[in-house]
mmCIF file of the N, C-alpha and C atoms, coordinates in Angstrom:
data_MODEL
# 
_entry.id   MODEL 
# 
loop_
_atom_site.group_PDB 
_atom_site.id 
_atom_site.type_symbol 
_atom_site.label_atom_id 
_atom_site.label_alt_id 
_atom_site.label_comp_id 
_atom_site.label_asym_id 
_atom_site.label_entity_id 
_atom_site.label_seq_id 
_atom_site.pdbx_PDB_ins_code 
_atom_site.Cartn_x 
_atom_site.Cartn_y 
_atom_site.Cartn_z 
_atom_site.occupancy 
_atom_site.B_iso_or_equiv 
_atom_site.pdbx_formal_charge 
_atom_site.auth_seq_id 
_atom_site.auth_comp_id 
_atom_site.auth_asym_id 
_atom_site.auth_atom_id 
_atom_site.pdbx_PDB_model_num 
ATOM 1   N N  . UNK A 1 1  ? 86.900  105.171 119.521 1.00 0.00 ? 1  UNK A N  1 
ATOM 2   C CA . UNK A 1 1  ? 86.358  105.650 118.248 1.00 0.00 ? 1  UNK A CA 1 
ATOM 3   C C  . UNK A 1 1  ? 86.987  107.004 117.876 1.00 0.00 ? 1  UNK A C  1 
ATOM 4   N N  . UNK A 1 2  ? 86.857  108.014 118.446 1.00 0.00 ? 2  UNK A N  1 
ATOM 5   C CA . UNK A 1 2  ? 88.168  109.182 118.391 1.00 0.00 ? 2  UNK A CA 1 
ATOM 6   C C  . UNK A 1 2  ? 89.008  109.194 117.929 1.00 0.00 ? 2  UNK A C  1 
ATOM 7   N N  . UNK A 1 3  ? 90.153  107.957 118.495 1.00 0.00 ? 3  UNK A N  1 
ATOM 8   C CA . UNK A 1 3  ? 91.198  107.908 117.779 1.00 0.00 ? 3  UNK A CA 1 
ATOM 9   C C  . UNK A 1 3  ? 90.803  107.775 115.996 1.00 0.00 ? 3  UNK A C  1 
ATOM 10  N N  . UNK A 1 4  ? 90.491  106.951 115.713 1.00 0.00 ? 4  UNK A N  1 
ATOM 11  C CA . UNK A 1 4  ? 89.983  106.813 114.595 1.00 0.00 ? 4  UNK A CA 1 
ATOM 12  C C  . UNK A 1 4  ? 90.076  107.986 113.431 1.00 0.00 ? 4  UNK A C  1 
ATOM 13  N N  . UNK A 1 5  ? 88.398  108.460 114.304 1.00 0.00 ? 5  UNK A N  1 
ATOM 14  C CA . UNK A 1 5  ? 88.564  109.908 113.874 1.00 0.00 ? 5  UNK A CA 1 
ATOM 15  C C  . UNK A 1 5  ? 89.405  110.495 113.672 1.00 0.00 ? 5  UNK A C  1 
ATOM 16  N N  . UNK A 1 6  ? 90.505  110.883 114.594 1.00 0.00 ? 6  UNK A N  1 
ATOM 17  C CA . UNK A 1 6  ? 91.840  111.825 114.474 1.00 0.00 ? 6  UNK A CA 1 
ATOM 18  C C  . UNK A 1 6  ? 92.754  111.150 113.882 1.00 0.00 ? 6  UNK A C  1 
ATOM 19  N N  . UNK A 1 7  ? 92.740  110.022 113.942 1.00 0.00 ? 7  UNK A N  1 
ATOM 20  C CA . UNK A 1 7  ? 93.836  109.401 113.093 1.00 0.00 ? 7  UNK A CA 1 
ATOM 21  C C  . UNK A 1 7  ? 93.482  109.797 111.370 1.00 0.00 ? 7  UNK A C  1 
ATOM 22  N N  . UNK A 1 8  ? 92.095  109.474 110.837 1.00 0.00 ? 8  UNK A N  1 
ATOM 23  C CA . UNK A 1 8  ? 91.801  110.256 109.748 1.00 0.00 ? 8  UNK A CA 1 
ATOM 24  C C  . UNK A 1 8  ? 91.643  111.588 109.510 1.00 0.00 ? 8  UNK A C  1 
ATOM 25  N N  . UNK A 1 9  ? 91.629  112.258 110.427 1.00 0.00 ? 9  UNK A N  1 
ATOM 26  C CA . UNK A 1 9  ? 91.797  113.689 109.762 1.00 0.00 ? 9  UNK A CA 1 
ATOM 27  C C  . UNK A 1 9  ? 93.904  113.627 109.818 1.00 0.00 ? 9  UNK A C  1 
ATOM 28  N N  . UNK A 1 10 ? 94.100  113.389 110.750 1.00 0.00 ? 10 UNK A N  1 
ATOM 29  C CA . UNK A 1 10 ? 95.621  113.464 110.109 1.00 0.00 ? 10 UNK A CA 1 
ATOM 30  C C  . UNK A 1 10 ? 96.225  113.276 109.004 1.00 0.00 ? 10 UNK A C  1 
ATOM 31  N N  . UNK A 1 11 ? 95.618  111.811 108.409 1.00 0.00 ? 11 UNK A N  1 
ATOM 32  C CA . UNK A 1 11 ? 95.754  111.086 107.364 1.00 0.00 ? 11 UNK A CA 1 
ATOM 33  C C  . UNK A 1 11 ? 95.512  111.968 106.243 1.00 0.00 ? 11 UNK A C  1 
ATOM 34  N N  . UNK A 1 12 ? 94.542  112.869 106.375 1.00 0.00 ? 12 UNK A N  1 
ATOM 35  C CA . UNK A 1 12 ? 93.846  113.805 105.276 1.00 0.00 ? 12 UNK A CA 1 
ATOM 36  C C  . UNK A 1 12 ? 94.694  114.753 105.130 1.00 0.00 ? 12 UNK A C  1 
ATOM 37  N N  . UNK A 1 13 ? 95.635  115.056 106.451 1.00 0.00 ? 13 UNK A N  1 
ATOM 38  C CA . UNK A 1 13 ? 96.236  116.076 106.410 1.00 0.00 ? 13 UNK A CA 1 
ATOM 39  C C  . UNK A 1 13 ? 97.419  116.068 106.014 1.00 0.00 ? 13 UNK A C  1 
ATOM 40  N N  . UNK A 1 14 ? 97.664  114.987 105.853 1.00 0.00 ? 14 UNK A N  1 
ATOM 41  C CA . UNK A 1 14 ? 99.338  114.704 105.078 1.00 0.00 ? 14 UNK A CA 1 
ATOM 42  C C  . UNK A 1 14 ? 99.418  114.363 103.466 1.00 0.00 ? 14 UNK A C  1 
ATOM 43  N N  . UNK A 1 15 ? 98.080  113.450 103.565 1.00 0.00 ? 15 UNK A N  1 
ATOM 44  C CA . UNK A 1 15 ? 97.982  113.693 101.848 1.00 0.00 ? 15 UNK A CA 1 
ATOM 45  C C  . UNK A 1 15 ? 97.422  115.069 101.270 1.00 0.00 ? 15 UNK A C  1 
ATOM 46  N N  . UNK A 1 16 ? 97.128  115.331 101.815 1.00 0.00 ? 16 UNK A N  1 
ATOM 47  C CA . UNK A 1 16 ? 96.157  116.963 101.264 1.00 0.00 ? 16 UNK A CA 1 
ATOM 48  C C  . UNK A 1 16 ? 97.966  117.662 101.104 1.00 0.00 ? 16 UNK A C  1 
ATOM 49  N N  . UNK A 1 17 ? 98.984  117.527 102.095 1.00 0.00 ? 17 UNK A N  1 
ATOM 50  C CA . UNK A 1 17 ? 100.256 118.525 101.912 1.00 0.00 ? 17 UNK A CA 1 
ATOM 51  C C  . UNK A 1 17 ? 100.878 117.865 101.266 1.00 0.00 ? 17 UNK A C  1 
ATOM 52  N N  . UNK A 1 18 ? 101.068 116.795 101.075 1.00 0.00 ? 18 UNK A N  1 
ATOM 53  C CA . UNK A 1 18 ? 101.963 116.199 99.931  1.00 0.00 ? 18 UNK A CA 1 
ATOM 54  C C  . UNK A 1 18 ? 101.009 116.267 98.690  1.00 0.00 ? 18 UNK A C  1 
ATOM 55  N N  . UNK A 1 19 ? 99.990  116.094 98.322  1.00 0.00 ? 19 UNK A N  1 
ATOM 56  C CA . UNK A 1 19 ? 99.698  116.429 97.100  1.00 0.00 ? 19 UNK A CA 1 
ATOM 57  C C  . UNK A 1 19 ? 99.598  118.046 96.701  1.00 0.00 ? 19 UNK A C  1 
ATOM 58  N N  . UNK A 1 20 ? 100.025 119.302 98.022  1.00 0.00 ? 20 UNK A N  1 
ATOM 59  C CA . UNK A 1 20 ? 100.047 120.242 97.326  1.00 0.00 ? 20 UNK A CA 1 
ATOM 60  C C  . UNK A 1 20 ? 101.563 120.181 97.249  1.00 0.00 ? 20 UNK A C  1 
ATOM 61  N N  . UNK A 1 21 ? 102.194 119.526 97.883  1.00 0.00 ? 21 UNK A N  1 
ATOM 62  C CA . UNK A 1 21 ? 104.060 119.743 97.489  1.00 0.00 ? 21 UNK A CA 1 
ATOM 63  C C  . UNK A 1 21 ? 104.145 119.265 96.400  1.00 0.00 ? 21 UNK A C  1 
ATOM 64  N N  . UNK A 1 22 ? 103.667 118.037 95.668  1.00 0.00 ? 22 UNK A N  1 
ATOM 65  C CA . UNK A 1 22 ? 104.355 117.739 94.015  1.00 0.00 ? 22 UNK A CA 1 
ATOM 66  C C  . UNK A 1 22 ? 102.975 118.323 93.407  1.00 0.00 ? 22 UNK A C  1 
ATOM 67  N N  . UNK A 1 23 ? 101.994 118.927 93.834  1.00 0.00 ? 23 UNK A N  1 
ATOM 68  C CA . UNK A 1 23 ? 101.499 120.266 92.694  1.00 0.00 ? 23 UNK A CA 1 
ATOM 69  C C  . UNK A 1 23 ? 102.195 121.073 92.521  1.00 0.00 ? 23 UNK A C  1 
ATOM 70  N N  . UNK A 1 24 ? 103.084 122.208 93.488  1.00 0.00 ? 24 UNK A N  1 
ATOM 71  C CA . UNK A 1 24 ? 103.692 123.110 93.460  1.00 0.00 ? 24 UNK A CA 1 
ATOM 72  C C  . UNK A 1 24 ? 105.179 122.683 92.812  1.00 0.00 ? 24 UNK A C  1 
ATOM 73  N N  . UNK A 1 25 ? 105.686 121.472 92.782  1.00 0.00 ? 25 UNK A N  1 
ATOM 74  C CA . UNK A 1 25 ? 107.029 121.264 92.311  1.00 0.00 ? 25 UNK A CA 1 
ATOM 75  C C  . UNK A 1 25 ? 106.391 120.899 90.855  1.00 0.00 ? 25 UNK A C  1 
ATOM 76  N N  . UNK A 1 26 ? 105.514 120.761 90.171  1.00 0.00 ? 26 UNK A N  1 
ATOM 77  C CA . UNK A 1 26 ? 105.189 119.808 89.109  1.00 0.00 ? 26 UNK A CA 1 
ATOM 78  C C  . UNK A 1 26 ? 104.616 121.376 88.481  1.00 0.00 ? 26 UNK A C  1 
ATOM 79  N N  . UNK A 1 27 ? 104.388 122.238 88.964  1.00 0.00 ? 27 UNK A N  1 
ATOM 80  C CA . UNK A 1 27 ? 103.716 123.696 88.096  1.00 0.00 ? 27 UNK A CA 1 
ATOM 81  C C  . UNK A 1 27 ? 104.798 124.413 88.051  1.00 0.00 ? 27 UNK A C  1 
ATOM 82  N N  . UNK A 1 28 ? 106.096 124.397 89.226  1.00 0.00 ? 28 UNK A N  1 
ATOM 83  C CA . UNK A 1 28 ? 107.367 125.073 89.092  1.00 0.00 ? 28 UNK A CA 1 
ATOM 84  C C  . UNK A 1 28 ? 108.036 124.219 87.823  1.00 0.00 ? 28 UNK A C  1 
ATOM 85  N N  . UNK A 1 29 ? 108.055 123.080 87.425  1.00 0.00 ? 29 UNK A N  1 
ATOM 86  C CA . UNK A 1 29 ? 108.736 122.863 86.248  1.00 0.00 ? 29 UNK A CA 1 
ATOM 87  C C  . UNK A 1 29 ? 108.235 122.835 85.217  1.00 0.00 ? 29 UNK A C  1 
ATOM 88  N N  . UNK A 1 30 ? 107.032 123.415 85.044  1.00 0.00 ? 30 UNK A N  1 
ATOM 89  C CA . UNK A 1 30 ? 105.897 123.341 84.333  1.00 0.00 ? 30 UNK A CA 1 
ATOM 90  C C  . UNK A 1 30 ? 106.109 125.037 83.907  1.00 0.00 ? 30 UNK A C  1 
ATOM 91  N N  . UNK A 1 31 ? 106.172 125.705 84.545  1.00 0.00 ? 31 UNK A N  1 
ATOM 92  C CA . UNK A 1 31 ? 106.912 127.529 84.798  1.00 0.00 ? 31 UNK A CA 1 
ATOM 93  C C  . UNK A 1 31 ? 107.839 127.712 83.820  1.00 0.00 ? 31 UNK A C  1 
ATOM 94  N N  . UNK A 1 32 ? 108.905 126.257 84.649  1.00 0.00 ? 32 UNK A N  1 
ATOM 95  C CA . UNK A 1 32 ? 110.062 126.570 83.886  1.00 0.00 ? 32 UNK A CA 1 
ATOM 96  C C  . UNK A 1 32 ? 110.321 126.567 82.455  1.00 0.00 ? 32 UNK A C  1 
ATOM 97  N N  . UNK A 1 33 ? 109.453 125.151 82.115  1.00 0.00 ? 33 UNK A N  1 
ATOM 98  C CA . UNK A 1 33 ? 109.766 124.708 80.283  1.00 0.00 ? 33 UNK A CA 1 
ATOM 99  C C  . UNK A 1 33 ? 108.821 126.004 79.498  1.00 0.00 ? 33 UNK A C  1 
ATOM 100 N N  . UNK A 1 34 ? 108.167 126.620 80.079  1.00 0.00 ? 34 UNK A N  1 
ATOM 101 C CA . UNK A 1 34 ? 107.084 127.816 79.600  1.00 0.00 ? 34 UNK A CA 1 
ATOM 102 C C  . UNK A 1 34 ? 107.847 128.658 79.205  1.00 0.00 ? 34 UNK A C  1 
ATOM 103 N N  . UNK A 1 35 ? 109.624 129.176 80.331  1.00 0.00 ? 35 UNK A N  1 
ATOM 104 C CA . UNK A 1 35 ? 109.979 130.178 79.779  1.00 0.00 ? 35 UNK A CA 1 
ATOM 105 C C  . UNK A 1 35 ? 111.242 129.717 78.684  1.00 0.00 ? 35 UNK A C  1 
ATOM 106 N N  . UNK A 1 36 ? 111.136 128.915 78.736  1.00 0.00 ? 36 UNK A N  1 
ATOM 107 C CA . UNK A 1 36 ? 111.900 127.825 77.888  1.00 0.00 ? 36 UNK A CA 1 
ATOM 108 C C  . UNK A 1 36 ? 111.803 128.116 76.710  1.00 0.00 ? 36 UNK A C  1 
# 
């Protein structure tokens, strides 16, 4: 059952960083057309 567990918090933990990597790439081009 553990595994489980840890297998979902991992899971959480990779989507939680990939959805802040294309936040941060998607507000950097979002920056960009601003000074545009």
């Amino acid at each position: 059952m553990m595994v489980f567990i840890i297998g979902g918090v991992v899971l959480i933990a990779v989507i939680v960083s990939v959805v802040a990597s294309v936040a941060g790439a998607v507000a950097g081009v979002v920056d960009e057309d601003s000074e545009d």
